[in-house]
Gaussian input, Z-matrix of N, CA and C with variables (Angstrom, degrees):
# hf/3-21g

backbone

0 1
 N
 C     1     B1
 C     2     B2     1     A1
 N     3     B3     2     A2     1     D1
 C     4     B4     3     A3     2     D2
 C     5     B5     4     A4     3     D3
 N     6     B6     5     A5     4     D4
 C     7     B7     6     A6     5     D5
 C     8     B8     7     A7     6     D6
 N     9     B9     8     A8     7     D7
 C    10    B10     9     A9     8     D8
 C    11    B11    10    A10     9     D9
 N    12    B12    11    A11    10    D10
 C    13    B13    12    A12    11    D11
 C    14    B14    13    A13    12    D12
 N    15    B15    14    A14    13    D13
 C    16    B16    15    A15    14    D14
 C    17    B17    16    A16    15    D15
 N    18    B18    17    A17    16    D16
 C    19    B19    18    A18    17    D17
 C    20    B20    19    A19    18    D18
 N    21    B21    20    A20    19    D19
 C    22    B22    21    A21    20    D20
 C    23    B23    22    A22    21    D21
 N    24    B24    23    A23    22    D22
 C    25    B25    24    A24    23    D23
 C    26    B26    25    A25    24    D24
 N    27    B27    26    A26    25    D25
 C    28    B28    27    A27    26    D26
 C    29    B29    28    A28    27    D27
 N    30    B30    29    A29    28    D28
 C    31    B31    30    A30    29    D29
 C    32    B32    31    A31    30    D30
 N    33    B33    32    A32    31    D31
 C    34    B34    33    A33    32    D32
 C    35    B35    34    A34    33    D33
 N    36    B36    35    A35    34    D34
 C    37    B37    36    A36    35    D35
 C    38    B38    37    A37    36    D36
 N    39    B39    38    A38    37    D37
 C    40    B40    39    A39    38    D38
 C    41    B41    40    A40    39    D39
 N    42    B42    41    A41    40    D40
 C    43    B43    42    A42    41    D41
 C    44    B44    43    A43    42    D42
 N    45    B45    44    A44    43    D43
 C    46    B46    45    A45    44    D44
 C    47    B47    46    A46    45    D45
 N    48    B48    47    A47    46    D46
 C    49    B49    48    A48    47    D47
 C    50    B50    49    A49    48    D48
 N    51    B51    50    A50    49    D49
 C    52    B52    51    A51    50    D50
 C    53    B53    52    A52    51    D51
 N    54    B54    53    A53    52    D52
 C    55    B55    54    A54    53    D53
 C    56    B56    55    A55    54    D54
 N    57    B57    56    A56    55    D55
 C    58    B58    57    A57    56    D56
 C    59    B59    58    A58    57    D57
 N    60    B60    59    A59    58    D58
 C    61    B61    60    A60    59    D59
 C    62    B62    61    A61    60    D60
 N    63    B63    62    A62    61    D61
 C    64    B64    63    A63    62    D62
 C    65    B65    64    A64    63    D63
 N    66    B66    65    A65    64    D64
 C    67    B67    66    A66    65    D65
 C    68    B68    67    A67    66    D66
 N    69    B69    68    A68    67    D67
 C    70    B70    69    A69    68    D68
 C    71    B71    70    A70    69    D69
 N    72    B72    71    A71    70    D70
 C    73    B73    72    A72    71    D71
 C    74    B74    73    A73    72    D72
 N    75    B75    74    A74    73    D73
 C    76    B76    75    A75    74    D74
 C    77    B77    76    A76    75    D75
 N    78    B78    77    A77    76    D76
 C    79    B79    78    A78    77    D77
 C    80    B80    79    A79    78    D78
 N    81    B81    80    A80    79    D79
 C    82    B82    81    A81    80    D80
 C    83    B83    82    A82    81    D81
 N    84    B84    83    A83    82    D82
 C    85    B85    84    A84    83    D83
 C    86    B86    85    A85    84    D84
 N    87    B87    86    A86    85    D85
 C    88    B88    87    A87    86    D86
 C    89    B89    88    A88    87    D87
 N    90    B90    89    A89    88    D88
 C    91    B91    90    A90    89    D89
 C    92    B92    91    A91    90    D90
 N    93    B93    92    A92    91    D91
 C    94    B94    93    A93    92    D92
 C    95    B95    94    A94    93    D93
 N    96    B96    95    A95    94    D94
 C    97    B97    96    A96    95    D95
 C    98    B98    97    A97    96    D96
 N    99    B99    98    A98    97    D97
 C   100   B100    99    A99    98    D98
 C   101   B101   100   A100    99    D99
 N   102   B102   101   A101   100   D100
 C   103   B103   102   A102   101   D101
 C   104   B104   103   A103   102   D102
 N   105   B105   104   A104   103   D103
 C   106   B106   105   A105   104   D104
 C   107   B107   106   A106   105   D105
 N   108   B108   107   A107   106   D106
 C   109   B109   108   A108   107   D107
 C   110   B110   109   A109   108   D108
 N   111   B111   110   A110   109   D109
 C   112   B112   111   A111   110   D110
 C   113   B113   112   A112   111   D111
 N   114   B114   113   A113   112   D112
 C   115   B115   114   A114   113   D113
 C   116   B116   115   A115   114   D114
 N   117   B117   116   A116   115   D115
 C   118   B118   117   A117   116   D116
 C   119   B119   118   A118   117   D117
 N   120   B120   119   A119   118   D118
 C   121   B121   120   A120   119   D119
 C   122   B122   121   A121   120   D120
 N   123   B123   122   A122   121   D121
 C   124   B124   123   A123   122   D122
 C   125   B125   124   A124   123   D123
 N   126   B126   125   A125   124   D124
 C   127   B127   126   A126   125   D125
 C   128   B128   127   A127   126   D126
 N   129   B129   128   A128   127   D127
 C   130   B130   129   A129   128   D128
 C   131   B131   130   A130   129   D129
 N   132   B132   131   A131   130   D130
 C   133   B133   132   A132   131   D131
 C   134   B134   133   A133   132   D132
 N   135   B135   134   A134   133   D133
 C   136   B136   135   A135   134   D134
 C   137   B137   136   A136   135   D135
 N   138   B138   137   A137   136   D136
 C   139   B139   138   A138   137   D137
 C   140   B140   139   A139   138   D138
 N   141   B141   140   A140   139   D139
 C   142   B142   141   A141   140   D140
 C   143   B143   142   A142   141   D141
 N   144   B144   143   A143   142   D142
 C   145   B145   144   A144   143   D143
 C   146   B146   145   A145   144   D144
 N   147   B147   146   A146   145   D145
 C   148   B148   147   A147   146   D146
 C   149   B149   148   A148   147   D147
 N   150   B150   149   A149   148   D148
 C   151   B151   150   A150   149   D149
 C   152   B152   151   A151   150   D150
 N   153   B153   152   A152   151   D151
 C   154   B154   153   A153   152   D152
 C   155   B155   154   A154   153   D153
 N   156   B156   155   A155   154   D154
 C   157   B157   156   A156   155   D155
 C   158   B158   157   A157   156   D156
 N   159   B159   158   A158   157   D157
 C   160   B160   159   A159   158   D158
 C   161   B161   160   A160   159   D159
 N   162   B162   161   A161   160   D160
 C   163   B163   162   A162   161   D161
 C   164   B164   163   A163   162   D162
 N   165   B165   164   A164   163   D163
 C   166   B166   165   A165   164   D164
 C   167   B167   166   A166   165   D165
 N   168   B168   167   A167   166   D166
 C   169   B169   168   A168   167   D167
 C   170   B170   169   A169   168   D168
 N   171   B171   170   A170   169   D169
 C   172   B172   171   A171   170   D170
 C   173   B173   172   A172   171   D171

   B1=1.4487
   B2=1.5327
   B3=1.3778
   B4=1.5036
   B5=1.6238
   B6=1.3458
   B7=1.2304
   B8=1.6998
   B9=1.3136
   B10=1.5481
   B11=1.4786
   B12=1.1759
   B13=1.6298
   B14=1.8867
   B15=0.9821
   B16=1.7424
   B17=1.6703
   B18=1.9213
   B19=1.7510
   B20=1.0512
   B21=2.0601
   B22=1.4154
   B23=1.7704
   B24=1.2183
   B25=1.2638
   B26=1.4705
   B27=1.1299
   B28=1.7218
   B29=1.3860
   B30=1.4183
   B31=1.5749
   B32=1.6255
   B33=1.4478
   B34=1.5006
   B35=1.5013
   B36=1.1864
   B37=1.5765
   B38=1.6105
   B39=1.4449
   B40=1.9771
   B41=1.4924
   B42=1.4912
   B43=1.3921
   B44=1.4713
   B45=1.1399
   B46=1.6045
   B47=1.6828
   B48=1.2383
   B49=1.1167
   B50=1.5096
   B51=1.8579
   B52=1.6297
   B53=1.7188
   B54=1.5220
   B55=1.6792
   B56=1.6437
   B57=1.4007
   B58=1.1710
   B59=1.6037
   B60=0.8017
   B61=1.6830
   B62=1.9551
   B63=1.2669
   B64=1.3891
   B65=1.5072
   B66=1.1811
   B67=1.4636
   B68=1.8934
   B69=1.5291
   B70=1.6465
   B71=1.5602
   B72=1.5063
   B73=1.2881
   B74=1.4833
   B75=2.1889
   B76=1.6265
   B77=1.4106
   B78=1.3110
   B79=1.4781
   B80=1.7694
   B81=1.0790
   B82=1.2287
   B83=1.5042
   B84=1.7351
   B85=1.5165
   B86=1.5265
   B87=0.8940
   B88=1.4339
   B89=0.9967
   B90=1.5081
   B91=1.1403
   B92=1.4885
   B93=1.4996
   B94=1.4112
   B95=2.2119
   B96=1.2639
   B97=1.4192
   B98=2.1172
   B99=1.4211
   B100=1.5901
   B101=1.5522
   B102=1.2631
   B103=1.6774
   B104=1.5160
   B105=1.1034
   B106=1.8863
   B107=1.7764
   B108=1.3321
   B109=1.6797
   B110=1.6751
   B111=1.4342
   B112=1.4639
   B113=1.0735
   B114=1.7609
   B115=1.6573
   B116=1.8185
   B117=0.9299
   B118=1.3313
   B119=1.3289
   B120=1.4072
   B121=1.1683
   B122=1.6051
   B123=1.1490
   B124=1.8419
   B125=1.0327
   B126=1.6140
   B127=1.5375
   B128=1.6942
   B129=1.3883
   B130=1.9368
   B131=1.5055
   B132=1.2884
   B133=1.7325
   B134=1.0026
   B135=1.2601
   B136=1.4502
   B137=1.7845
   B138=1.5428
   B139=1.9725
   B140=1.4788
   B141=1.0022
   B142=1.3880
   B143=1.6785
   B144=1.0558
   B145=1.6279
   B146=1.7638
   B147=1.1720
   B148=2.2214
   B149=1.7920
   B150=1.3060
   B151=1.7528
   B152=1.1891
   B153=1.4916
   B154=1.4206
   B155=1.1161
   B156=1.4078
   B157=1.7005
   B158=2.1508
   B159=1.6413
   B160=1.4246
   B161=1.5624
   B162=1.4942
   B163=0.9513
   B164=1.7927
   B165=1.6298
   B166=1.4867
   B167=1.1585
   B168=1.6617
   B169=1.2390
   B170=1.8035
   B171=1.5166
   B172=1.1246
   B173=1.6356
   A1=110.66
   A2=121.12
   A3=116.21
   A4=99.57
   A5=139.56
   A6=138.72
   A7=113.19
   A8=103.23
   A9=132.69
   A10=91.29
   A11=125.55
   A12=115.00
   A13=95.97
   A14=119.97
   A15=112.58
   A16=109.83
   A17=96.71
   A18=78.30
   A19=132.01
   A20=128.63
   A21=99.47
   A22=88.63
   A23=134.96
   A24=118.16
   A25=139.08
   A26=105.05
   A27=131.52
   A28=109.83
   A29=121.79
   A30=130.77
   A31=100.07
   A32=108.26
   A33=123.68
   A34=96.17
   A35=135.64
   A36=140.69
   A37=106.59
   A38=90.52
   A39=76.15
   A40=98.43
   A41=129.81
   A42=136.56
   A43=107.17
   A44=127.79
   A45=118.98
   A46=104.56
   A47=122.74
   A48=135.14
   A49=104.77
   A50=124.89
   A51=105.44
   A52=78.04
   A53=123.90
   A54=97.73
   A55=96.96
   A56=148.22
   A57=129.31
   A58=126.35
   A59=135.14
   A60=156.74
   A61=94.57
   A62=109.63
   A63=146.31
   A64=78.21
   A65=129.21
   A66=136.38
   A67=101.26
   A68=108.78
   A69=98.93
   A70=103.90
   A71=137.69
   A72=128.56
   A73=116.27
   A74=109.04
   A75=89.85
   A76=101.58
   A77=119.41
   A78=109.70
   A79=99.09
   A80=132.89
   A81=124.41
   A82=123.30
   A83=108.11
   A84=120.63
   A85=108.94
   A86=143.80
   A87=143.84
   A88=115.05
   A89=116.21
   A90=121.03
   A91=113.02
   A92=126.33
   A93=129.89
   A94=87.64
   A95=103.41
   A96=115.40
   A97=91.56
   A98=108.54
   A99=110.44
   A100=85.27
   A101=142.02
   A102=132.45
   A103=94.93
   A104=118.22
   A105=126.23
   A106=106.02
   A107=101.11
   A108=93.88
   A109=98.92
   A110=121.43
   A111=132.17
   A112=118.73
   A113=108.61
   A114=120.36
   A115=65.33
   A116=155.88
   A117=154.15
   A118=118.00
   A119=101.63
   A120=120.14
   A121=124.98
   A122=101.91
   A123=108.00
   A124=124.28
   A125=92.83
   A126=108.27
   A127=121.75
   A128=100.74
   A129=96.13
   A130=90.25
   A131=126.95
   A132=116.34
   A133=99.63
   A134=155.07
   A135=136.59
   A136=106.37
   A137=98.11
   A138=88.28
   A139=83.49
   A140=152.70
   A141=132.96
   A142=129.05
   A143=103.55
   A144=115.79
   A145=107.06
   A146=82.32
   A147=96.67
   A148=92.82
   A149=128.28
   A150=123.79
   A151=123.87
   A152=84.98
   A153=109.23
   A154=113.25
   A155=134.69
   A156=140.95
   A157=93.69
   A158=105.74
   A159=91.93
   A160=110.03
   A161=126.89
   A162=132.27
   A163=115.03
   A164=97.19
   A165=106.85
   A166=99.97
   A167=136.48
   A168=124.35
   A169=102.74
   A170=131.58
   A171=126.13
   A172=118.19
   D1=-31.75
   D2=-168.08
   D3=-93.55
   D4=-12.44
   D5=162.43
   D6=-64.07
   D7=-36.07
   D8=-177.93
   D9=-58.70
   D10=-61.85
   D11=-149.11
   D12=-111.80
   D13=-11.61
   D14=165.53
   D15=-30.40
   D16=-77.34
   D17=-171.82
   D18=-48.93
   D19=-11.86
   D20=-164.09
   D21=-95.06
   D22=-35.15
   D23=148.42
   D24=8.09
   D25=-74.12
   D26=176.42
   D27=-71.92
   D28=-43.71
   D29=-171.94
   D30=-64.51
   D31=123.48
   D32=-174.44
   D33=-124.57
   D34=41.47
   D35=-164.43
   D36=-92.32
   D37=-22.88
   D38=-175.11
   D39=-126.71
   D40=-2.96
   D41=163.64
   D42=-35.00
   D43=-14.97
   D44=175.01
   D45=-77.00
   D46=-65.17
   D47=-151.05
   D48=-78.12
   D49=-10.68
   D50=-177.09
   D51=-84.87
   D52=-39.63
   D53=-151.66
   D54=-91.30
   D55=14.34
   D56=112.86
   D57=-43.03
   D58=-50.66
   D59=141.32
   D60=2.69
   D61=-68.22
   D62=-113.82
   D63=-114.84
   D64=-71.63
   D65=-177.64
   D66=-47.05
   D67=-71.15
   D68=-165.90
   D69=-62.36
   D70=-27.67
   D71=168.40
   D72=-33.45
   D73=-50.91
   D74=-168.86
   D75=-89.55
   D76=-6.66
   D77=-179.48
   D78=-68.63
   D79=-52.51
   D80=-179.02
   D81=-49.93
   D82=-35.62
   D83=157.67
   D84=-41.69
   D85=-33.42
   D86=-133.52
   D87=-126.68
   D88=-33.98
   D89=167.39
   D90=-83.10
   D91=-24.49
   D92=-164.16
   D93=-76.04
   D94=-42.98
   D95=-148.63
   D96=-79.13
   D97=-6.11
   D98=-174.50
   D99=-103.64
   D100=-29.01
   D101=-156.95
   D102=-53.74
   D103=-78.31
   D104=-174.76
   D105=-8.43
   D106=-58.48
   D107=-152.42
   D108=-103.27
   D109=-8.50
   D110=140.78
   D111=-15.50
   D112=-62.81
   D113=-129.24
   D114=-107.91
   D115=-70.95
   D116=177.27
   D117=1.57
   D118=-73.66
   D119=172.22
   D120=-58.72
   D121=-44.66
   D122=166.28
   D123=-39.39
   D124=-62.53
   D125=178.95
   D126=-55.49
   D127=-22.17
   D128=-169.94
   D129=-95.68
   D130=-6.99
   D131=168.78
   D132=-82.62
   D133=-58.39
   D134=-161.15
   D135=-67.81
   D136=-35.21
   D137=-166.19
   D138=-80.52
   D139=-4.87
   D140=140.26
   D141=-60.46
   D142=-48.29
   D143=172.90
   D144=-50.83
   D145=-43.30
   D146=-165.21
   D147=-88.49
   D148=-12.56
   D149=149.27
   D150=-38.67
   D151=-76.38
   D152=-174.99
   D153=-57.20
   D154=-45.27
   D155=-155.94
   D156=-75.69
   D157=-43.14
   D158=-176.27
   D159=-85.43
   D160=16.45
   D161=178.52
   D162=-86.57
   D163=-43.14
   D164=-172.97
   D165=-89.70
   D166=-31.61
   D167=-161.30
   D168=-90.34
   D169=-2.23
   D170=173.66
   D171=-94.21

């Protein structure tokens, strides 16, 4: 039985692809957990941008 189950042991054939797997998961963490203060910030550049623009064009 323990000759039996060695190779899948040893076999590292798909070890690439769970911790690729594993990597875009926390990148997606990170990015979901940055959106909040993102969209914050966006938002006060444009209602600044759109200030200024009805400021000069009136």
């Amino acid at each position: 039985m323990k000759d039996f189950c060695k190779p899948f042991w040893q076999d590292t054939q798909g070890q690439d692809l769970v911790e690729y797997a594993l990597a875009a998961g926390m990148v997606a963490v990170a990015a979901v957990a940055c959106m909040p203060s993102l969209t914050t910030v966006v938002s006060n550049v444009f209602t600044k941008i759109g200030a200024i623009i009805n400021t000069n064009v009136h």
